[in-house]
C-alpha positions in Angstrom: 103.4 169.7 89.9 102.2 170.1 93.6 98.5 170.9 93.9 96.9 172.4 97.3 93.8 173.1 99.1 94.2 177.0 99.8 91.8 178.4 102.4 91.6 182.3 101.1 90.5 185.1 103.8 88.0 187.6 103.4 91.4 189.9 103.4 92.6 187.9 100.2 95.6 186.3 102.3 95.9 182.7 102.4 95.4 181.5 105.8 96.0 178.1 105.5 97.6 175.0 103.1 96.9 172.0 102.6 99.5 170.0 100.3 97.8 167.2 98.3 101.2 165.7 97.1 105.0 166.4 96.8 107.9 166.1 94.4 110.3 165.3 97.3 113.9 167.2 97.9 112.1 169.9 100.2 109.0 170.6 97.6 106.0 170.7 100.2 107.9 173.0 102.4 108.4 175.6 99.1 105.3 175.2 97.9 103.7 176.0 101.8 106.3 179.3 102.2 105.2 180.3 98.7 101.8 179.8 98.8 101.1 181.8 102.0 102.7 184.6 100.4 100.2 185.1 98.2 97.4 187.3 97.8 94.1 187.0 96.3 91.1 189.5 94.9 88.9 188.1 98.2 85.4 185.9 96.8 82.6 188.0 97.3 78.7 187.2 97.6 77.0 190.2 96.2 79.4 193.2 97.2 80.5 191.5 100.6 84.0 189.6 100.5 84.0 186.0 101.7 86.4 183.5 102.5 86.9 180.8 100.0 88.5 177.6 99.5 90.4 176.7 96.0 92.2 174.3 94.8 95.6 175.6 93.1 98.4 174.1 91.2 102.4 174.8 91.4 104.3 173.6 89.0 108.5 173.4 90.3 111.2 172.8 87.7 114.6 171.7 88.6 117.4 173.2 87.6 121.2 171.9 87.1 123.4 173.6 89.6 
């Protein structure tokens, strides 16, 4: 499992990545593309959106090829 420190924009898009820890055999790098492709419902304070910063988890299996 790779966890991250995703910094979500008020847009919902994640704007930057932080990787916490790898698996190795090109893991961080999948985990970065993937994660920035994500979008979020943005944080909001009262009706406003806000940026936010979470903490997510990715989990990667390996397959036999």
């Amino acid at each position: 499992m790779i966890k991250a420190i995703l910094t979500i924009d008020v847009d919902g898009h994640v704007k930057d990545v932080k990787i916490l820890n790898d698996l190795g055999y090109g893991t961080r790098e999948s985990a970065r593309e993937a994660f920035l492709k994500w979008i979020f419902e943005p944080a909001k304070r009262g009706a406003e959106p806000v940026a936010t910063i979470i903490t997510y988890s990715i989990r990667f299996v390996f397959l036999e090829g």
